[in-house]
C-alpha positions as CSV (number, residue, x, y, z in Angstrom):
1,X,-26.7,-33.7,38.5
2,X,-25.9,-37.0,39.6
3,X,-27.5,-38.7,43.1
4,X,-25.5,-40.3,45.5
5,X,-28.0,-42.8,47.6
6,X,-26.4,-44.8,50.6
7,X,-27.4,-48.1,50.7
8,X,-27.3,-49.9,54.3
9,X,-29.0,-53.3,54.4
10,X,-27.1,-56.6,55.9
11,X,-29.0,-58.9,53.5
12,X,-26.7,-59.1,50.0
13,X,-29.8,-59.8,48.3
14,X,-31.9,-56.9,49.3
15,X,-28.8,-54.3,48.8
16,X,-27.4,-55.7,46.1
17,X,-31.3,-55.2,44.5
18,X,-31.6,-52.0,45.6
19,X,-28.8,-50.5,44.0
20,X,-29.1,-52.2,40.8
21,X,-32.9,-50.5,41.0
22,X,-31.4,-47.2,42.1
23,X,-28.4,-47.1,39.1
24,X,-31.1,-48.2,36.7
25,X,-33.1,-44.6,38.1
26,X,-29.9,-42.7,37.2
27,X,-28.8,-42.5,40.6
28,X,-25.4,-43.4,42.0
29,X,-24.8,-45.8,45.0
30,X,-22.3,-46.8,47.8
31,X,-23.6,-49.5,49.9
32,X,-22.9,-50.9,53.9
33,X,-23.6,-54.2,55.2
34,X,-23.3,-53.2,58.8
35,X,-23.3,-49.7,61.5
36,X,-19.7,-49.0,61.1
37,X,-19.4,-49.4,57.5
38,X,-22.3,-47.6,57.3
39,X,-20.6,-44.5,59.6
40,X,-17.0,-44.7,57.9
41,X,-18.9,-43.8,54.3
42,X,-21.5,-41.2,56.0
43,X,-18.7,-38.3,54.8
44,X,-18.0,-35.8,52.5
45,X,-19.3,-35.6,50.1
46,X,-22.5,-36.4,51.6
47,X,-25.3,-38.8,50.0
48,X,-28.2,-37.3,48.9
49,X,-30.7,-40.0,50.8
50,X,-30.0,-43.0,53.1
51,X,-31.7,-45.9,52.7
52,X,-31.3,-47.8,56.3
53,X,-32.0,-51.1,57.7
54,X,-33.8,-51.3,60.9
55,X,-31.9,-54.8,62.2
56,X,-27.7,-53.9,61.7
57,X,-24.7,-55.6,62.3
58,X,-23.1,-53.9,65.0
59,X,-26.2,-51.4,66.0
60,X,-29.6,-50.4,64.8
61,X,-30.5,-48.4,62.3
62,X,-32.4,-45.9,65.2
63,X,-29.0,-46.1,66.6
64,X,-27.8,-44.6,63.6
65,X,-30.2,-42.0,62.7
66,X,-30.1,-40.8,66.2
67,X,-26.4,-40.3,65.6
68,X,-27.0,-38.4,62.2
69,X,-29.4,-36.1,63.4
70,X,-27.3,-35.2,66.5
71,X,-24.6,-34.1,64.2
72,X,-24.9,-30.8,62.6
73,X,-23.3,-31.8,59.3
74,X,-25.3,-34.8,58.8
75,X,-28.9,-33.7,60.0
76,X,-29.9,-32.7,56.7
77,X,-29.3,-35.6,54.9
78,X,-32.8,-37.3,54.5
79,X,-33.0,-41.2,55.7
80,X,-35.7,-43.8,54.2
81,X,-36.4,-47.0,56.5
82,X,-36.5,-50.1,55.1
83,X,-37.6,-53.0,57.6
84,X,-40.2,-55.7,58.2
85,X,-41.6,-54.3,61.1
86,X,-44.8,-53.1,59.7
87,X,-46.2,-52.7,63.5
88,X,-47.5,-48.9,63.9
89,X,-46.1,-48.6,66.9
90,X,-42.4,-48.9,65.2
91,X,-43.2,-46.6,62.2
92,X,-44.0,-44.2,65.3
93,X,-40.4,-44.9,66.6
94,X,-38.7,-44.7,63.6
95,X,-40.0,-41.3,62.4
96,X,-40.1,-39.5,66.1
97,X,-36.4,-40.1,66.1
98,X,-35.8,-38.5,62.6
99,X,-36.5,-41.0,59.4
100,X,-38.6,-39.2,56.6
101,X,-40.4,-41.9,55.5
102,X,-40.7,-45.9,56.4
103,X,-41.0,-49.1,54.0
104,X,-42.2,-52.0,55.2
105,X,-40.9,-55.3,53.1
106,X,-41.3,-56.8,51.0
107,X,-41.9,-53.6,48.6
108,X,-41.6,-53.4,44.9
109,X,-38.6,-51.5,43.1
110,X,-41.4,-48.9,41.5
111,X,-43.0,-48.1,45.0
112,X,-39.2,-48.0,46.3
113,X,-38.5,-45.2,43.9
114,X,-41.4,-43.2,43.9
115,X,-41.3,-42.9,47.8
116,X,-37.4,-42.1,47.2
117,X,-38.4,-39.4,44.8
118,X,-41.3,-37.7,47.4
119,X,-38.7,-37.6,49.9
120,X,-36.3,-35.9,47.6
121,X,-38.3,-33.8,46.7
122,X,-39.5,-32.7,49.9
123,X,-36.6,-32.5,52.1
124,X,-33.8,-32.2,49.5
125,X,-35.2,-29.6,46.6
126,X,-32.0,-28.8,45.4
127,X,-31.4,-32.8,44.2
128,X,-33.9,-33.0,41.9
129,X,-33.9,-31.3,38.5
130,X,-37.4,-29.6,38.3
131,X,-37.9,-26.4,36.7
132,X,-38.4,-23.9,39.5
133,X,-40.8,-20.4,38.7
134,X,-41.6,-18.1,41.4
135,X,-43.3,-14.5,40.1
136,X,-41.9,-15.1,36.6
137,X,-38.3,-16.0,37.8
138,X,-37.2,-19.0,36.2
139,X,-34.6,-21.2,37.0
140,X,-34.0,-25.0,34.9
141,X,-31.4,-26.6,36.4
142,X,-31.2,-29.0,34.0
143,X,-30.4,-26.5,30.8
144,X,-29.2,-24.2,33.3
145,X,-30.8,-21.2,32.5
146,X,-32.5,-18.7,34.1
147,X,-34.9,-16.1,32.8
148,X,-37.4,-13.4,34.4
149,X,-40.6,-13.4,32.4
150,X,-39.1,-15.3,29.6
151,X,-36.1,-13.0,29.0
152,X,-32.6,-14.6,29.4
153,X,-30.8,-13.4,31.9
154,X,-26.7,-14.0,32.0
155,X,-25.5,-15.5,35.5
156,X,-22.4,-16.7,36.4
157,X,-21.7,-20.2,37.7
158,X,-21.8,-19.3,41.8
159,X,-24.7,-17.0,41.5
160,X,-26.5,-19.9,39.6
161,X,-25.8,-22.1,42.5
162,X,-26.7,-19.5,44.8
163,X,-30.2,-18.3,43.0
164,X,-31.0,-22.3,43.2
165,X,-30.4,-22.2,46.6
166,X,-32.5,-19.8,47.6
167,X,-35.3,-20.5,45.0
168,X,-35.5,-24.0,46.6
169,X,-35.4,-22.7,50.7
170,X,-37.8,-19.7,50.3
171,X,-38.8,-17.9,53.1
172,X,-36.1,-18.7,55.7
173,X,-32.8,-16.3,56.7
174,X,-29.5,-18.3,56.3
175,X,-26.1,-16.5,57.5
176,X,-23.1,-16.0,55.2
177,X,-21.2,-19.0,56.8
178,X,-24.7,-21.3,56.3
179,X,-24.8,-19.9,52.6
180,X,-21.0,-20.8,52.2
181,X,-21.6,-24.2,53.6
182,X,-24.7,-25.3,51.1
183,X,-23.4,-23.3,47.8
184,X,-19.6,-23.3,48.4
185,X,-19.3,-26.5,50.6
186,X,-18.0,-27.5,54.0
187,X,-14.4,-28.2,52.6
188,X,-14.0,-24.6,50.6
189,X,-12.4,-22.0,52.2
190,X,-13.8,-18.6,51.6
191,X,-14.2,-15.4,53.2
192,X,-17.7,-14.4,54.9
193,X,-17.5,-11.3,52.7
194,X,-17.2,-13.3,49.5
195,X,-21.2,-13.8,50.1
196,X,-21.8,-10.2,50.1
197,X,-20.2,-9.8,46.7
198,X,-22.1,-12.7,44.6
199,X,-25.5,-11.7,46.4
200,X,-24.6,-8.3,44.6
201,X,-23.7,-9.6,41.7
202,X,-27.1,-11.7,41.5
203,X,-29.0,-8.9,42.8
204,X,-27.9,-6.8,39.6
205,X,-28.2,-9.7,37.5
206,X,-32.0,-10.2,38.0
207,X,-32.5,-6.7,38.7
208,X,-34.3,-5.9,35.8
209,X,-37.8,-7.1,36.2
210,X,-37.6,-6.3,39.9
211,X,-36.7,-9.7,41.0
212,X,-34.0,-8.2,43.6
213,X,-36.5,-7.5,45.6
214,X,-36.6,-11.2,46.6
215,X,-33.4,-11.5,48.3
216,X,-33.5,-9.6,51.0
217,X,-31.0,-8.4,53.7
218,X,-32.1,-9.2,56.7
219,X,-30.1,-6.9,59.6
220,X,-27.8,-9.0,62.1
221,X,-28.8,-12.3,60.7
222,X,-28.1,-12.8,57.2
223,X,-30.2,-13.6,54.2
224,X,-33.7,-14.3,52.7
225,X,-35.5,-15.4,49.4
226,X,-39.0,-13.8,49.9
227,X,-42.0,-13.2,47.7
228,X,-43.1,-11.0,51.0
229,X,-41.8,-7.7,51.8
């Protein structure tokens, strides 16, 4: 699956290396030389990672983060800093108001991506393409296949999605409209029920090793991928 990274820097040298570094990684990029740029492309569909300025145009990048994390749409979406203020006291600043990791410049393109990738990986599971196994259920998302102790099993595109979903946020209840929102998206309209019918479906799908066991129903609230019962 393809990436999306924002880029927000003022300096054309600096964002105009980053994404040439990022589309060289196989991500895609869109790129802001200032706070409202950066805001007006902060929309749907959402980038996977932000990679923010401290110094903007027009604000500050803990202007902006503050702003992201206040809004229940964008809170999710994880945010690198980039600055020159290697002072511990502004790493403190940056990550108590939300950033998931800070780079002090100058950096090099290889430490720029690995960091990018831990993040990723981290706070975004379902961006990265790693094979995912949890009591011999196995999901690939890049072949997009999913077996239960090696035997194929046949799902359909939406329980895919949804079995990814919960494979890669174990161990916390989501309600139907949360589920719609991450595996249908924000700007699909579906009916709350419509959840019940592909957890079904998914349920009988991986039923026969026992691996419906793992998403369970959880009274009032919603839904849960657990290896406990």
């Amino acid at each position: 699956m393809t990436r999306k990274i924002l880029v927000v820097e003022d300096e054309v040298a600096i964002r105009d290396m980053l994404c040439l570094v990022l589309e060289q990684k196989g991500f895609t990029t869109d790129s802001a030389e200032d706070y409202q740029e950066a805001l007006a492309l902060i929309k749907e569909p959402y980038p996977e990672l932000i990679l923010m300025d401290w110094m903007l145009p027009g604000g500050s990048g803990i202007q902006l983060i503050k702003y992201l994390k206040q809004n229940e749409l964008t809170r999710q979406i994880p945010v690198i800093m980039l600055t020159a203020r290697a002072e511990e006291e502004d790493k403190i600043k940056g990550l108590d108001v939300g950033a998931d990791d800070y780079i002090t410049k100058p950096f090099s393109p290889k430490e720029l991506t690995s960091r990018l990738n831990a993040v990723l990986r981290r706070v975004a599971p379902t961006a990265v393409d790693d094979v995912i196994e949890v009591q011999g259920l196995r999901l690939d998302p890049v072949s997009h296949r999913v077996s239960a102790h090696e035997q194929q099993l046949e799902l359909g595109p939406t329980e895919f999605k949804l079995l990814h979903f919960f494979m890669t946020h174990p161990e916390r209840v989501y309600s139907r409209e949360q589920l719609l929102n991450n595996v249908w998206g924000t700007n699909v309209y579906v009916e709350d029920r419509t959840v019940d019918v592909h957890i079904r479906r998914l349920r009988n799908a991986v039923s026969g090793a026992g691996h419906d066991k793992l998403i369970q129903t959880v009274r009032g609230a919603g839904y849960r991928f657990s290896t406990r019962l």
